[in-house]
KOLTORDREN-272576 format. One record per residue: residue number from 1; residue in one letter; chain; z, x, y of N, C-alpha, C in turn. Coordinates in steps of 0.001 Angstrom, whole numbers, plus 500000, padded with zeros to 6 digits. Each point is the difference from the previous one (the first is absolute). Last residue first. Example, Ala and Ser with C-alpha at 12.3 -4.5 7.8 and 13.67 -1.06 7.14 Angstrom:
! residues 2
  pos  code  unit    n.zz    n.xx    n.yy   ca.zz   ca.xx   ca.yy    c.zz    c.xx    c.yy
    2     S     A  507080  512850  497750  500060  500820  501190  500730  499230  501090
    1     A     A  499930  500290  494280  500000  499110  501190  500000  500900  501200
END
This chain:
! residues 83
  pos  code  unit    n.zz    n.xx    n.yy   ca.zz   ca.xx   ca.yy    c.zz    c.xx    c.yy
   83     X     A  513742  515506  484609  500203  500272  498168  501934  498998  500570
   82     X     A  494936  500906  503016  501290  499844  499724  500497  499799  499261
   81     X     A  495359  502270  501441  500513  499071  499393  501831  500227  499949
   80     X     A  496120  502215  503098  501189  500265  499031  500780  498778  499606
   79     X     A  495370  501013  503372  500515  498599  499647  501108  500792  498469
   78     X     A  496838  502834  502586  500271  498551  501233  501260  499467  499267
   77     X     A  497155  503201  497427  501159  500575  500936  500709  499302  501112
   76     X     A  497374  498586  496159  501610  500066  499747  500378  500885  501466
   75     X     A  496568  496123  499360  499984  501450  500442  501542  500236  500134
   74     X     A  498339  495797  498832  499942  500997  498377  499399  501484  500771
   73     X     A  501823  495989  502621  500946  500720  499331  499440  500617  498720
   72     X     A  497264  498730  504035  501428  500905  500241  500489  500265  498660
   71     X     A  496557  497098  499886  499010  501335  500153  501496  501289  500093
   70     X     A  500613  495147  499979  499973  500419  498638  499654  501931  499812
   69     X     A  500246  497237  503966  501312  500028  499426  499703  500885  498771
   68     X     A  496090  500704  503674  500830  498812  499676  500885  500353  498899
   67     X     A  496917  501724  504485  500193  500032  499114  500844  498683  499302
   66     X     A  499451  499698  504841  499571  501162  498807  500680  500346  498567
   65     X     A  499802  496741  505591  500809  499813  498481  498939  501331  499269
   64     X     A  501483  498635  505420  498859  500236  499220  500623  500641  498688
   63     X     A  500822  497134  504605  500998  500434  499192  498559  500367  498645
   62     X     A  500039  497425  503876  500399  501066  500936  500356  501015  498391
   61     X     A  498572  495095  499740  499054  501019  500059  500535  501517  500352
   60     X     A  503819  496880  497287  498881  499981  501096  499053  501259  499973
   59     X     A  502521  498537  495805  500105  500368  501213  498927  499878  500461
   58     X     A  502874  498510  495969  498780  500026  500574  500557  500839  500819
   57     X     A  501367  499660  494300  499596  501223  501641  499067  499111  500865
   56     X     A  502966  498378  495411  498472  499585  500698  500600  501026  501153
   55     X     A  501658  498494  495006  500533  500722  500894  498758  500419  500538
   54     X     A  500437  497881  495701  500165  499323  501244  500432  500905  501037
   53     X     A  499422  503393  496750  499971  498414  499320  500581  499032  501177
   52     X     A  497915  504113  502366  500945  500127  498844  500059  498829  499597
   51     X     A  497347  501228  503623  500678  500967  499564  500831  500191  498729
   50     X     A  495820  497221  502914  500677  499523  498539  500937  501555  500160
   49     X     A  497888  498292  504753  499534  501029  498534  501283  499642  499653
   48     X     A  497321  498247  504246  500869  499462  499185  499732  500929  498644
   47     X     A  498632  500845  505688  499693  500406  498969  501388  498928  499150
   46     X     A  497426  499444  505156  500759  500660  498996  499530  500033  499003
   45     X     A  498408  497521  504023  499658  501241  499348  500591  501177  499585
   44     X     A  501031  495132  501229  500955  501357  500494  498755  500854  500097
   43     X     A  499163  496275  497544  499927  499650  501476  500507  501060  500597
   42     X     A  500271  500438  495560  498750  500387  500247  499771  499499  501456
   41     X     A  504407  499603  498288  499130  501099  500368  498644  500519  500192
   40     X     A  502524  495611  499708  499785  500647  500686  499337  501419  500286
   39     X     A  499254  497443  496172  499295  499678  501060  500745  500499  500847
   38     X     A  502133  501051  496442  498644  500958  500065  498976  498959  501166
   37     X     A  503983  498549  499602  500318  501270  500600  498664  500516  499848
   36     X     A  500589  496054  497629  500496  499655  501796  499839  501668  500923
   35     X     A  499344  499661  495076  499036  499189  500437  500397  500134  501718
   34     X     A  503385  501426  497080  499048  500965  499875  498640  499551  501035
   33     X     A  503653  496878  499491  500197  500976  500829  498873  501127  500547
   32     X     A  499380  496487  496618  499823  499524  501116  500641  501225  501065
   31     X     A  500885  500953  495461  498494  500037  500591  499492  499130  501214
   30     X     A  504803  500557  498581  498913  500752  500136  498770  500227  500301
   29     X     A  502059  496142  498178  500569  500240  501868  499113  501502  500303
   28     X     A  499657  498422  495857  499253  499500  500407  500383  500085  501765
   27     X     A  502222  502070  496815  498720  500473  499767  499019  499780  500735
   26     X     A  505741  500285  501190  498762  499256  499110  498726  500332  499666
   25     X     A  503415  503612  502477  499377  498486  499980  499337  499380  499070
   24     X     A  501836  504768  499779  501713  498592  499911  499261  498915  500288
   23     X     A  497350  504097  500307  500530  500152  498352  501007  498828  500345
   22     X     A  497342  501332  503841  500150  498798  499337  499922  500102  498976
   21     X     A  499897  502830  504579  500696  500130  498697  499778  499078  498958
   20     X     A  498289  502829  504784  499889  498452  499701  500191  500014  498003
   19     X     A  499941  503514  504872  500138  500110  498559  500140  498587  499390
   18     X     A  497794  502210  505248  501128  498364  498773  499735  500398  498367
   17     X     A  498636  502201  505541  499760  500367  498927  501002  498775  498979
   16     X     A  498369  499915  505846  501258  500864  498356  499210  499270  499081
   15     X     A  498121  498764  504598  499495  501539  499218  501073  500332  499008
   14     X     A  500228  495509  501881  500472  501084  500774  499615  501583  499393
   13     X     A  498937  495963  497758  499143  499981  501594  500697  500899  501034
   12     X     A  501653  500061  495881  498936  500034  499416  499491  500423  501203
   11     X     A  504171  497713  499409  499886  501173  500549  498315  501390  499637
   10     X     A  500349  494803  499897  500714  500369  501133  499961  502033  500260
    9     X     A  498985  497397  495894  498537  499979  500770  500562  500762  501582
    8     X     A  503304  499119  496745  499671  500893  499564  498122  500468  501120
    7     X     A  502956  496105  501122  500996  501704  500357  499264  500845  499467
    6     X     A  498144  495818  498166  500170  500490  501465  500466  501240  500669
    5     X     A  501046  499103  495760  498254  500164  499810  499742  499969  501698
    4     X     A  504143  498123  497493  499958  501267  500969  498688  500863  499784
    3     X     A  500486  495411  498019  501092  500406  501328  499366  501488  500893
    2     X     A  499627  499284  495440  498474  499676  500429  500491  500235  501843
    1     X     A  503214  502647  496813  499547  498624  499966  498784  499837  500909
END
């Protein structure tokens, strides 16, 4: 919930890392979330990356991002699909 956009800025300003989920919020709550965090992080000098359908990576500056999701799973030796 929008609620916890604090706690999420909270542990932000403590150098951790926040997996941030919103496949269960509204669309429109969402994007005020999305909105609230990518201004902190750019006040952080962090990073906000898309990982998966609503599913948002920030982290703080202390924390340096490479490569990306898609690049992992069409390297079969990283990524063995589950059957």
């Amino acid at each position: 919930s929008f609620e916890e956009t604090q706690e999420i800025a909270d542990h932000l300003r403590s150098h951790r890392s926040v997996v941030v989920n919103l496949q269960r919020v509204r669309k429109d709550q969402a994007a005020k979330i999305v909105d609230f965090l990518s201004g902190t992080v750019y006040a952080l000098n962090g990073n906000i990356v898309k990982v998966g359908p609503d599913i948002f990576l920030c982290t703080p500056d202390n924390v340096e991002l490479e490569g990306n999701i898609t690049d992992m799973l069409t390297d079969e030796s990283d990524y063995i699909p589950k059957r």
